[in-house]
ZASE-745274 format. One record per residue: residue in one letter; x, y, z of N, C-alpha, C, O in turn; residue number from 1. Coordinates in nm, 3 decimals, m for minus. Each point is the difference from the previous one (the first is absolute). Example, Ala and Ser with C-alpha at 12.3 -4.5 7.8 and 13.67 -1.06 7.14 Angstrom:
# residues 2
> type	neast	nnorth	nup	caeast	canorth	caup	ceast	cnorth	cup	oeast	onorth	oup	seq
> A	1.319	m0.569	0.780	m0.089	0.119	0.000	0.090	0.120	0.000	0.104	m0.002	0.066	1
> S	m0.139	0.107	m0.138	0.082	0.119	0.006	m0.077	0.109	0.073	0.051	0.111	0.017	2
This chain:
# residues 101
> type	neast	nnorth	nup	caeast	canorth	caup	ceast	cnorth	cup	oeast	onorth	oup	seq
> X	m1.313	m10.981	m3.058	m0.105	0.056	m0.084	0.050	0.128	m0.067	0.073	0.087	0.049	1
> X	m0.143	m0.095	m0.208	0.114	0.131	m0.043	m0.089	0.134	0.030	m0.123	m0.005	0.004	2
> X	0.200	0.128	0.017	m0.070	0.065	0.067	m0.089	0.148	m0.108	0.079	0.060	m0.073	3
> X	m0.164	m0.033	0.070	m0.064	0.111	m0.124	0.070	0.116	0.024	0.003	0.019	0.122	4
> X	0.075	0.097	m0.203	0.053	0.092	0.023	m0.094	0.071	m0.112	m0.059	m0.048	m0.096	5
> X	0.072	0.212	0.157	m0.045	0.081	m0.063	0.076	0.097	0.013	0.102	m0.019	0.066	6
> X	m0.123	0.141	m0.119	0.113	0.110	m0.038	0.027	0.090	0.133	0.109	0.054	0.017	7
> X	m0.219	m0.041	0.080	0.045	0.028	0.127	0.072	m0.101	0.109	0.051	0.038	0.106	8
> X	m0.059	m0.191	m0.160	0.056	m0.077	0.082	0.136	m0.049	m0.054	0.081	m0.063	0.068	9
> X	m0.064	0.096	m0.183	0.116	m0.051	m0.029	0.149	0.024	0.044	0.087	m0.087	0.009	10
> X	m0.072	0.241	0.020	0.123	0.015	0.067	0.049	m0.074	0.145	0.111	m0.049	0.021	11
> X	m0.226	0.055	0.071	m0.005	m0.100	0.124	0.026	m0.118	m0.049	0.110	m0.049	0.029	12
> X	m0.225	m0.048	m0.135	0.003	m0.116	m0.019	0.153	m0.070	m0.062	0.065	m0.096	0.041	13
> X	m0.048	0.169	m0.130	0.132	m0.041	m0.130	0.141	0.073	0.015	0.107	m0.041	m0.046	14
> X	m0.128	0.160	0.120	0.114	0.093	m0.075	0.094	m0.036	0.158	0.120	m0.030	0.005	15
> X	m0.197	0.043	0.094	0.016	0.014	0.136	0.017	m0.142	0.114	m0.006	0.007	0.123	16
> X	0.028	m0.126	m0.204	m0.005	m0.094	0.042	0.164	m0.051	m0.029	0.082	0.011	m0.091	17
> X	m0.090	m0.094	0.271	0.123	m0.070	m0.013	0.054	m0.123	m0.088	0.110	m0.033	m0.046	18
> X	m0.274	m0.033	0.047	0.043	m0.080	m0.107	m0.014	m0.018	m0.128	m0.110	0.041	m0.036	19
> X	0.192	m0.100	m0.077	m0.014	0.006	m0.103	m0.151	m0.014	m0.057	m0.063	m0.100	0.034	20
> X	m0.002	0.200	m0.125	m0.115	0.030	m0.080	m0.049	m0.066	m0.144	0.054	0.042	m0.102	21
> X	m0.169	m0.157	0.095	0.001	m0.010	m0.152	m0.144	0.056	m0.039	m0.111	m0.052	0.000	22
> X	0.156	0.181	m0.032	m0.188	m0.008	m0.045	m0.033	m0.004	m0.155	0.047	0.029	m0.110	23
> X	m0.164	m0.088	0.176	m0.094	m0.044	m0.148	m0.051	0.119	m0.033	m0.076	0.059	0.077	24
> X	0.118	0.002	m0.220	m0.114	0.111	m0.083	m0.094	m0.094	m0.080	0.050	m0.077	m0.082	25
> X	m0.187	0.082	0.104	m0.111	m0.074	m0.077	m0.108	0.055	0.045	m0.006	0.085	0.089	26
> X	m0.149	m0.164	m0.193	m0.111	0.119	m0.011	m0.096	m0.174	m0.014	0.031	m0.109	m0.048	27
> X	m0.114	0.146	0.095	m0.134	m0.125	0.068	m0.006	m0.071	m0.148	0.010	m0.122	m0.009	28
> X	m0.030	0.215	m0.121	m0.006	m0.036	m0.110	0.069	m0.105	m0.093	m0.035	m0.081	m0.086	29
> X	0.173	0.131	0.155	0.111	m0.085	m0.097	0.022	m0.148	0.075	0.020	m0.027	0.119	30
> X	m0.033	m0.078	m0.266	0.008	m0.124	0.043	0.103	m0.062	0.044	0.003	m0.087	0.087	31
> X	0.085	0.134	m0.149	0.176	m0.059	0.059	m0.027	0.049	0.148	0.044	m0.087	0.076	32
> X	m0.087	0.170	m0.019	0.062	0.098	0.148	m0.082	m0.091	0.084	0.040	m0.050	0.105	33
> X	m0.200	0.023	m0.179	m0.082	m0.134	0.061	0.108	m0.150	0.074	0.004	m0.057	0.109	34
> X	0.073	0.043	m0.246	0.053	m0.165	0.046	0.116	0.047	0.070	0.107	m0.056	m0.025	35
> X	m0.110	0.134	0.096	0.172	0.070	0.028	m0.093	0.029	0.167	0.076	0.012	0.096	36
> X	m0.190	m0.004	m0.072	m0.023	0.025	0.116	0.064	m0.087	0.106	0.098	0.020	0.072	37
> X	m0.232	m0.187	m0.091	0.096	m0.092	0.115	0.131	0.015	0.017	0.054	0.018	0.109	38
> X	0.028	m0.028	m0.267	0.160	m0.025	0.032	0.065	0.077	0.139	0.071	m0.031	0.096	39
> X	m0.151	0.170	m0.154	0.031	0.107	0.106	0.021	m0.018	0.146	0.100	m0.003	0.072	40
> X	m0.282	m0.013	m0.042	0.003	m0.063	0.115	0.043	m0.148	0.037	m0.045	m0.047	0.104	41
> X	0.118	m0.018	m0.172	0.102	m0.090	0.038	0.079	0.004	0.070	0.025	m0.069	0.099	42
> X	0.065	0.221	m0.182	0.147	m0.005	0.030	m0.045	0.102	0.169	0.022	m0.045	0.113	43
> X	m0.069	0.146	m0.135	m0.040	0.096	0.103	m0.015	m0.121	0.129	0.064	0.030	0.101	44
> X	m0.145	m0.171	m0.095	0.006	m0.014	0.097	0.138	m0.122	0.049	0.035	m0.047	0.108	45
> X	0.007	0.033	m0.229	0.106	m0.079	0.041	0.160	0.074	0.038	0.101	m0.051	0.046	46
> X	m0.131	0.194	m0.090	0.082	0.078	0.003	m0.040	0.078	0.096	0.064	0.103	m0.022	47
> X	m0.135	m0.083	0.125	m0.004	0.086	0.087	0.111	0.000	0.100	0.040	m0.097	0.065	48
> X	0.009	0.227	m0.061	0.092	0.050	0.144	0.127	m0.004	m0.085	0.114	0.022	0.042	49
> X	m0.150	m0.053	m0.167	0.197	m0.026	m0.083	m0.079	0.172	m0.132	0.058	0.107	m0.018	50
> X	m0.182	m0.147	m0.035	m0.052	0.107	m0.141	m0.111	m0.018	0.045	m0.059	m0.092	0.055	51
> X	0.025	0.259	m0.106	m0.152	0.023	0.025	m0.023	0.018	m0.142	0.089	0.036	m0.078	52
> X	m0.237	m0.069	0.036	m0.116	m0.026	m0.126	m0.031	0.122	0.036	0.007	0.035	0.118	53
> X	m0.056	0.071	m0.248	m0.070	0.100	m0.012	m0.067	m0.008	m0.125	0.060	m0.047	m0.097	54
> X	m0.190	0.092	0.086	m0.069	m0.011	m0.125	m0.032	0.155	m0.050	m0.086	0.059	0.065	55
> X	0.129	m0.010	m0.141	m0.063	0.205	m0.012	m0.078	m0.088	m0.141	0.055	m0.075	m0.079	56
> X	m0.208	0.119	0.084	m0.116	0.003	m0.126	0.047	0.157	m0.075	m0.028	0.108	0.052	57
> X	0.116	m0.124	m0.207	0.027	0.083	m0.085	m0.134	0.085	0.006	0.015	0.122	0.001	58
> X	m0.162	m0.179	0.003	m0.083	0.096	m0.052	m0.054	0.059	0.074	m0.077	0.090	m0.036	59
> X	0.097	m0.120	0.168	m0.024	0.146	0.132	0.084	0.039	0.038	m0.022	0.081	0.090	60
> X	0.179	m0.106	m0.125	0.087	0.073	0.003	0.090	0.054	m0.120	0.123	m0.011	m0.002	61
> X	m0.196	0.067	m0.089	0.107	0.048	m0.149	0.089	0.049	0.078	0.084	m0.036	m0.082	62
> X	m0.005	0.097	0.187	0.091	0.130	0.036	0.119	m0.119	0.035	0.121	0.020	0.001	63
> X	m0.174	m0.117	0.020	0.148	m0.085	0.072	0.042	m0.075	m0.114	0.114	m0.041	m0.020	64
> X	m0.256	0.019	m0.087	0.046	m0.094	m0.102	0.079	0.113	m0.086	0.120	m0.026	0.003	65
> X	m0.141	0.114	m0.060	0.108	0.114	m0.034	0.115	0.006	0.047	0.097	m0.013	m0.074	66
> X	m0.086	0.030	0.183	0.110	0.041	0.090	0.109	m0.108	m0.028	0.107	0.044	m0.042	67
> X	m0.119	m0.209	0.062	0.060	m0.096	m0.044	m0.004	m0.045	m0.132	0.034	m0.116	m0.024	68
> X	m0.080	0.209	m0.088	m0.019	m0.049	m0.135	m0.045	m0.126	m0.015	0.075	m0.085	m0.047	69
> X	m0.213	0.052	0.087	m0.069	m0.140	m0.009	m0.085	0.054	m0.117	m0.088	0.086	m0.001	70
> X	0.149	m0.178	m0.115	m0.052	0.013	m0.126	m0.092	m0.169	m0.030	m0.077	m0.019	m0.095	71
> X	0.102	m0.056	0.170	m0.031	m0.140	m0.029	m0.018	m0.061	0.100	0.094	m0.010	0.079	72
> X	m0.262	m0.071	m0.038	0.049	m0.041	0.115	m0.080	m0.192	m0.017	m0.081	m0.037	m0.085	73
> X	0.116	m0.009	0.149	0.046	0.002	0.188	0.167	0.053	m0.033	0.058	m0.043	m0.099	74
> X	m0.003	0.122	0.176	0.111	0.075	0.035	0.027	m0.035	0.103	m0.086	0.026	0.084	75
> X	0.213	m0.101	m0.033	0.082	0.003	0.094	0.116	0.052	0.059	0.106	m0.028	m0.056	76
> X	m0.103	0.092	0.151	0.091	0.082	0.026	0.060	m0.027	0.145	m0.064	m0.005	0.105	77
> X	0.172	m0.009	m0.118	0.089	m0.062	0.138	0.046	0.158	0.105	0.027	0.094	m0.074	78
> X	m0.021	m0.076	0.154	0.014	0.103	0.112	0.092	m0.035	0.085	m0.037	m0.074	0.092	79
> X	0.160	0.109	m0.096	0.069	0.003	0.116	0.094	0.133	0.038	0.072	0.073	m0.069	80
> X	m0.105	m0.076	0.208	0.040	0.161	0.058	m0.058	0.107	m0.090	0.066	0.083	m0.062	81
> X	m0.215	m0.095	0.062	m0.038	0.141	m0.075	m0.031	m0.029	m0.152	m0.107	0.029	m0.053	82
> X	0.224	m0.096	m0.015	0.000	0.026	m0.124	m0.013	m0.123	m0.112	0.061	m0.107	0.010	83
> X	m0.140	0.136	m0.104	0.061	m0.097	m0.111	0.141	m0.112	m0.020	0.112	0.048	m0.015	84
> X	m0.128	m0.166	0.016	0.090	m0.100	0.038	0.002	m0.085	m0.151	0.095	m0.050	m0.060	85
> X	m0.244	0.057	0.026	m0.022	m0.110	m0.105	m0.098	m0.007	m0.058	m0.083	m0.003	0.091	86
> X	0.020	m0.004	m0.200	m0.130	m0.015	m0.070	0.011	m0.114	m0.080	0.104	m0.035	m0.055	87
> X	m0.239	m0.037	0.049	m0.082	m0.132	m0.102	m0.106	0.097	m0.051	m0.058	0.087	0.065	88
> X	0.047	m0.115	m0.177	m0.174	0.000	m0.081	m0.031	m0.102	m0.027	0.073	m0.083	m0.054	89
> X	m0.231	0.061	0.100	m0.052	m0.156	m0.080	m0.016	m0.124	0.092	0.066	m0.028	0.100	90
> X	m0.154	m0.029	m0.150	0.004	m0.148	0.091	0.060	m0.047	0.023	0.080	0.016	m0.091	91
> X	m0.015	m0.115	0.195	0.114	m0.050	m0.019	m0.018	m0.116	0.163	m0.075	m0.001	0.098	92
> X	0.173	m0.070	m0.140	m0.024	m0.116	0.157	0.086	0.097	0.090	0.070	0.099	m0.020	93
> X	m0.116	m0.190	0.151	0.044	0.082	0.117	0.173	m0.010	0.015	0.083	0.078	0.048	94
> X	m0.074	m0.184	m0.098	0.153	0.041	m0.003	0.083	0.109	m0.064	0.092	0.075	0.034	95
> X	m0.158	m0.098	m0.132	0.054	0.139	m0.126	m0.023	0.128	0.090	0.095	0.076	0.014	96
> X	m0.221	m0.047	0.052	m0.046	0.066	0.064	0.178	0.065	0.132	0.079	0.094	0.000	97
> X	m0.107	m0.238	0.098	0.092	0.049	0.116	0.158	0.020	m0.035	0.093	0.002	0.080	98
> X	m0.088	0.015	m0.236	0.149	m0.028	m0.041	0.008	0.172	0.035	0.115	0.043	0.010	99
> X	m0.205	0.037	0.007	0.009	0.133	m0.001	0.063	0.011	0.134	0.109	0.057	0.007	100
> X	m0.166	m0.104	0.100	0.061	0.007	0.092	0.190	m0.035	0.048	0.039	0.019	0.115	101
């Protein structure tokens, strides 16, 4: 299950994790981030114990969507050891998706 991050949880959740990170930047509003949910929780549960799913909502968190220059979303962003690994913008199948990984 992918997991909700917010700007106090994110360093624990994303930055601080052993395993590789993909989180979703998206906002309840936007329709692409809509059809991008299930996929999500697809991979999150078929991928558990290998990648963890994180979802940060851009619009209760502007400070993280800044921070990672999320100008466009659904925004994907790959995490490993801490840091930026890989980014997607945009809908896309789950494969396109786990190629980040």
């Amino acid at each position: 299950m992918a997991v909700q991050v917010n700007e106090s949880s994110f360093k624990q959740e994303v930055l601080d994790s052993t395993l590789p990170v993909l989180v979703d930047f998206w906002a309840p509003w936007c329709g692409p981030c809509k059809m991008m949910g299930p996929v999500l929780e697809e991979i999150a549960g078929e991928q558990e114990g290998k990648l963890k799913v994180c979802k940060v909502n851009v619009d209760e968190n502007p400070n993280l969507a800044q921070q990672y220059g999320i100008m466009s979303i659904p925004n994907f962003i790959m995490f490993k050891d801490g840091k930026p690994a890989g980014q997607k913008i945009g809908a896309m199948s789950k494969e396109e998706l786990l190629s980040l990984a």
